[in-house]
C-alpha positions in Angstrom: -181.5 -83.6 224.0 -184.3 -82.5 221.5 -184.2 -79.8 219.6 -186.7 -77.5 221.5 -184.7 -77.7 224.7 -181.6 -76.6 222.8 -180.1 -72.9 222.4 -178.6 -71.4 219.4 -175.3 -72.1 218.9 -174.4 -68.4 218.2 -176.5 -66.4 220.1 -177.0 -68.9 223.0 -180.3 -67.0 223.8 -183.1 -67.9 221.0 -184.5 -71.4 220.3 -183.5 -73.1 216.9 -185.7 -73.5 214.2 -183.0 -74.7 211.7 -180.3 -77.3 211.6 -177.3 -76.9 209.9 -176.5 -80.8 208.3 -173.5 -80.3 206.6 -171.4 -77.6 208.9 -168.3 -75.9 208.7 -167.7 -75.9 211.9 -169.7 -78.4 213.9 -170.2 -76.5 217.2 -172.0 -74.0 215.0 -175.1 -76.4 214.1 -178.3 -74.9 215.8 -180.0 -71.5 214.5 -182.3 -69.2 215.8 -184.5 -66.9 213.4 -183.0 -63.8 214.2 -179.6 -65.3 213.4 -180.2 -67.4 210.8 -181.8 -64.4 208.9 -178.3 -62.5 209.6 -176.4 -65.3 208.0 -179.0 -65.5 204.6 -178.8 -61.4 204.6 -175.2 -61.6 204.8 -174.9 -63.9 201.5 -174.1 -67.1 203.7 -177.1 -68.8 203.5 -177.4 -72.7 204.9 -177.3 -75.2 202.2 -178.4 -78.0 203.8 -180.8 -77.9 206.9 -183.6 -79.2 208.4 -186.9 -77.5 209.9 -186.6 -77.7 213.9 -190.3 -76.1 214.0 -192.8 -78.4 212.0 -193.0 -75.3 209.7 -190.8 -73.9 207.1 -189.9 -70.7 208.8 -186.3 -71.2 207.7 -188.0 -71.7 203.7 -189.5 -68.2 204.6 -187.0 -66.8 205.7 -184.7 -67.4 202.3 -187.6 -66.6 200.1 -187.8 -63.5 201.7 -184.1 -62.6 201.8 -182.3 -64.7 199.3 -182.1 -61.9 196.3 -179.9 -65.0 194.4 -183.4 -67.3 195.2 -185.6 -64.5 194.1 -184.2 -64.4 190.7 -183.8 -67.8 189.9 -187.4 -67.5 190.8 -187.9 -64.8 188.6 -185.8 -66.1 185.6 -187.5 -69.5 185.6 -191.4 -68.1 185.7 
């Protein structure tokens, strides 16, 4: 099954635009954008992934959320 015809694994409503490579819990896998920002705003970000979309939404979505990205970012300019 490819990845566009999938759901997210914790909604079960939006189409994934990440992958989760190395998860915790393996039926947890698949994230939507509205749920993967909730896990990066909640300090939970995913380590490993791969883009589902062809673009890096998921890369967006940490540069924009990620305050522990944003300074690294920051300290290393």
């Amino acid at each position: 099954m490819g990845a566009h015809r999938r759901r997210c694994d914790w909604c079960n409503n939006g189409t994934p635009i990440v992958r989760d490579m190395e998860p915790v819990n393996p039926d947890y896998q698949y994230w939507c954008e509205e749920c993967a920002r909730a896990l990066i705003i909640k300090g939970d970000p995913i380590e490993t992934y791969r883009e589902l979309e062809g673009e890096p939404i998921y890369g967006r979505l940490l540069d924009e959320h990620c305050t522990l990205k944003r300074f690294y970012q920051f300290a290393t300019a």
